[in-house]
C-alpha positions as CSV (number, residue, x, y, z in Angstrom):
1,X,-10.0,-1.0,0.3
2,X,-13.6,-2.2,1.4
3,X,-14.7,-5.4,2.3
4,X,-16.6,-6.6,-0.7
5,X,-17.7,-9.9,0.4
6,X,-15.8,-11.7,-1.5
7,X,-15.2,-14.7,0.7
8,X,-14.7,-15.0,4.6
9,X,-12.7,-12.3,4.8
10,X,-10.8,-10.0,2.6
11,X,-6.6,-10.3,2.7
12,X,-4.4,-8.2,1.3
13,X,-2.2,-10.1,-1.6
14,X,1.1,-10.1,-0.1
15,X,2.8,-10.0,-3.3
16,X,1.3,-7.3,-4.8
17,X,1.5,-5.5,-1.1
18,X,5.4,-5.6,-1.2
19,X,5.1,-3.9,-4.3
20,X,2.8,-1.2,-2.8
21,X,-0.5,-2.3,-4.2
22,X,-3.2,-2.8,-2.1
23,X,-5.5,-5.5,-3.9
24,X,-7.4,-7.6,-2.4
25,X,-7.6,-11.4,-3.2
26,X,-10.8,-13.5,-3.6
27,X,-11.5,-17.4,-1.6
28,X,-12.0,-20.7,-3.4
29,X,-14.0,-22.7,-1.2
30,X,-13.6,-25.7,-3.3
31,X,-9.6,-25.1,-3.4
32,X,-9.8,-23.7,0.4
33,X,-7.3,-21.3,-1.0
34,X,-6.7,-17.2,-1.6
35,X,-6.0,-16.2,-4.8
36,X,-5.1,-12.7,-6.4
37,X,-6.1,-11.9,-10.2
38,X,-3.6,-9.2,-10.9
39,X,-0.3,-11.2,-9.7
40,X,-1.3,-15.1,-9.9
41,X,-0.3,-15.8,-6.1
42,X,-2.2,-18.4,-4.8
43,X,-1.9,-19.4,-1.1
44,X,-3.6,-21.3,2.5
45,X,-5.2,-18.7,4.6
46,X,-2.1,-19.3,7.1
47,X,0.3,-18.8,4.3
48,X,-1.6,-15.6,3.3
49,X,-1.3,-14.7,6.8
50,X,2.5,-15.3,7.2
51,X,3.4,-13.1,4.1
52,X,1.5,-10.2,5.4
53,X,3.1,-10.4,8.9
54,X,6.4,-9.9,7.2
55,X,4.5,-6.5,5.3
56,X,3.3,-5.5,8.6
57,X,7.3,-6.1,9.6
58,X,8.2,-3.2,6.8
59,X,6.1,-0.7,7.7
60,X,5.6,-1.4,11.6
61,X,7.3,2.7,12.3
62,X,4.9,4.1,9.8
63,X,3.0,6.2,12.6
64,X,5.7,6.4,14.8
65,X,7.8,9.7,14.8
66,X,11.6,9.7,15.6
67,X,13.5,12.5,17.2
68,X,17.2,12.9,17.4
69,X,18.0,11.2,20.5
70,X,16.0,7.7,18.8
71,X,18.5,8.3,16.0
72,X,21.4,8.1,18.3
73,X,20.3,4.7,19.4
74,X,20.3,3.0,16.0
């Protein structure tokens, strides 16, 4: 999705990311919190930035191709 100036910067809602959805979430200034208008979550930037390390977690082989021999390792 593109950056739509929307706030400082634009984070992915991690709620909505577990559940493959890519939608972005807008700033409060007055709040000095994210929000996301499709799922409700609300969250710090550091709490925003926790939840989407552990998305980054899930999909951190997505590139990465494996052969036999990496299979033999698991």
């Amino acid at each position: 999705m593109a950056q739509a100036g929307k706030g400082r910067l634009n984070y992915r809602c991690p709620s909505c990311f577990m559940r493959d959805l890519d939608i972005d979430m807008f700033y409060d200034p007055d709040k000095k919190e994210y929000y996301c208008i499709r799922c409700q979550y609300t969250g710090t930037e550091r709490d925003v930035l926790e939840k989407n390390q552990m998305a980054r977690f899930r999909y951190r082989f997505l590139t990465k191709r494996f052969g036999m021999d990496e299979f033999e390792k698991f």
